[in-house]
N, CA and C atoms as a LAMMPS dump frame, in Angstrom:
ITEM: TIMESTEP
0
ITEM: NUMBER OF ATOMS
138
ITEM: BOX BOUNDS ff ff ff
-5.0000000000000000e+02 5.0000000000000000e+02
-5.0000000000000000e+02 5.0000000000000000e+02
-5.0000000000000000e+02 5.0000000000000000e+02
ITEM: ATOMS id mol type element x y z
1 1 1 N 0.859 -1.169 0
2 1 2 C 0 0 0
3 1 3 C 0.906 1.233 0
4 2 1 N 0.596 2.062 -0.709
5 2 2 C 1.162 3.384 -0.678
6 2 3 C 1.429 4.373 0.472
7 3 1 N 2.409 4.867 1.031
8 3 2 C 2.81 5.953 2.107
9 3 3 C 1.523 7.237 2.49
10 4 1 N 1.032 7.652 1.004
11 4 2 C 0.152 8.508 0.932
12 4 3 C -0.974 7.89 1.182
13 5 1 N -1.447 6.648 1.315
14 5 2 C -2.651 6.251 1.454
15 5 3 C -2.893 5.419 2.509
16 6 1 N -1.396 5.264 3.291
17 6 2 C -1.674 4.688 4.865
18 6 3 C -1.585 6.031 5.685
19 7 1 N -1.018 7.154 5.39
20 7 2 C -1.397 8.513 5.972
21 7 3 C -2.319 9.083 6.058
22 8 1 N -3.089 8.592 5.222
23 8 2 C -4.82 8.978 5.107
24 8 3 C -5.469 8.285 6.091
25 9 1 N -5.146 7.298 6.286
26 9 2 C -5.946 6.443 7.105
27 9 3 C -5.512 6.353 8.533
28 10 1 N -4.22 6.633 8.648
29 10 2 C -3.627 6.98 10.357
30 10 3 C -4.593 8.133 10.639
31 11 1 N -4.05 9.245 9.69
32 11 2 C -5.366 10.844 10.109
33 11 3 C -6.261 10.414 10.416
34 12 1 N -7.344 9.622 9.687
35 12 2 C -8.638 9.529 9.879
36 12 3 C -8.53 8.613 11.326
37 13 1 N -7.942 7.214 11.49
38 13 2 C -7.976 6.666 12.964
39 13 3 C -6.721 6.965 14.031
40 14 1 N -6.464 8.057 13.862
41 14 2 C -6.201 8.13 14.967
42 14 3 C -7.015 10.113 15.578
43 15 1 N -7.607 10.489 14.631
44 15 2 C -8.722 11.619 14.675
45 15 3 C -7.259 12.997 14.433
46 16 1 N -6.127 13.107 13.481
47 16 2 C -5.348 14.076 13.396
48 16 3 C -5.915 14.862 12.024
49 17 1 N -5.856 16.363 13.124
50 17 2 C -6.589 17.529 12.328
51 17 3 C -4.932 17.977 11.556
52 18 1 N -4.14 17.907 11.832
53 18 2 C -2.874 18.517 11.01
54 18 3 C -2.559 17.595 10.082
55 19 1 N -2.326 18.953 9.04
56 19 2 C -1.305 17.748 7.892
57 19 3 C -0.389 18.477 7.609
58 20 1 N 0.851 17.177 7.046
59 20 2 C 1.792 17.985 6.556
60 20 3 C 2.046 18.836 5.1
61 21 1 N 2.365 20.037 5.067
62 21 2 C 3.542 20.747 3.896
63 21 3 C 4.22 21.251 4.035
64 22 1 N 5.358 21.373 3.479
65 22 2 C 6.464 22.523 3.574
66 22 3 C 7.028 21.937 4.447
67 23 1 N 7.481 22.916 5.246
68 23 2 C 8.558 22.285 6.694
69 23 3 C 8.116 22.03 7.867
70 24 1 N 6.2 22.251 7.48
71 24 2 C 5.665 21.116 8.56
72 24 3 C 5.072 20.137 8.737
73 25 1 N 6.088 19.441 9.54
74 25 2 C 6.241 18.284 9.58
75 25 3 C 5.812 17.504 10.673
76 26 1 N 4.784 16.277 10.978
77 26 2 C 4.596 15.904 12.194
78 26 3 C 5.749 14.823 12.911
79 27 1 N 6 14.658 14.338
80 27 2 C 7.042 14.121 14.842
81 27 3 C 6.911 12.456 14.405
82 28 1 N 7.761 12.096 13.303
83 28 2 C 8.289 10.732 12.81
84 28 3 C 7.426 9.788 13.867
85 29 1 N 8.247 9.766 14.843
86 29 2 C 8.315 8.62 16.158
87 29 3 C 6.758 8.746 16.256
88 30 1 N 6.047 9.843 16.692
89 30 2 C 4.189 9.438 16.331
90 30 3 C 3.476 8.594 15.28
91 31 1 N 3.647 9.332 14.19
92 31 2 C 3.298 8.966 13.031
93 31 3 C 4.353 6.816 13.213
94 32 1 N 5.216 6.854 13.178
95 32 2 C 5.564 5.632 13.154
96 32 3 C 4.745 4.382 14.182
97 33 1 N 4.768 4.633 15.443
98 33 2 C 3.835 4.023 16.633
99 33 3 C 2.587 4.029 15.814
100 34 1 N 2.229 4.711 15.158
101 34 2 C 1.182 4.572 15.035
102 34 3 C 0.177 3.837 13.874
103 35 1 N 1.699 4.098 13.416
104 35 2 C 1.283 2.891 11.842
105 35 3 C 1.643 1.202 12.345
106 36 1 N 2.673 1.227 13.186
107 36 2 C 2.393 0.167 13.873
108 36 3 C 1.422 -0.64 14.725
109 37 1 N 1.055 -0.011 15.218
110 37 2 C -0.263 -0.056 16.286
111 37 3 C -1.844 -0.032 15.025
112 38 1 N -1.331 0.319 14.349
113 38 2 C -2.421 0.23 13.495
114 38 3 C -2.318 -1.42 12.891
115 39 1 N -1.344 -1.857 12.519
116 39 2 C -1.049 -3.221 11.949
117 39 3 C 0.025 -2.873 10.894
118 40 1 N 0.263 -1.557 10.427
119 40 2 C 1.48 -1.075 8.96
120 40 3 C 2.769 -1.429 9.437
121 41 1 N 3.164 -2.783 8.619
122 41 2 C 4.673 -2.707 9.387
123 41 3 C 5.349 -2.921 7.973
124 42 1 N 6.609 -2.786 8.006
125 42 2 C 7.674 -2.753 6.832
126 42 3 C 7.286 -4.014 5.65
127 43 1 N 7.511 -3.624 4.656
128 43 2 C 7.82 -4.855 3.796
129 43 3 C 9.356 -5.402 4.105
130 44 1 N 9.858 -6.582 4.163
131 44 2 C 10.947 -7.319 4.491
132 44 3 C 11.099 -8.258 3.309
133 45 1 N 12.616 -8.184 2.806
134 45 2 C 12.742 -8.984 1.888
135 45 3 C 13.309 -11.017 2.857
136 46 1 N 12.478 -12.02 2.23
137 46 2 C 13.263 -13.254 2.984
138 46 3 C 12.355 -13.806 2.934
């Protein structure tokens, strides 16, 4: 699945009114927990 289209869907469940452009940017380490916790984890080659 696409970066842009699991970001859509963190916003919507986890209820985030900010988005990013330019040089703002939300803190990585959130956005990451949270794609985890959602079930989004890396593709792994093996």
């Amino acid at each position: 699945m696409s970066a842009w289209r699991i970001a859509g869907i963190l916003h919507a469940l986890e209820g985030w009114d900010m988005h990013e452009c330019g040089d703002d940017m939300m803190d990585i380490e959130k956005s990451w927990s949270a794609a985890m916790k959602h079930g989004f984890v890396p593709l792994t080659k093996g």
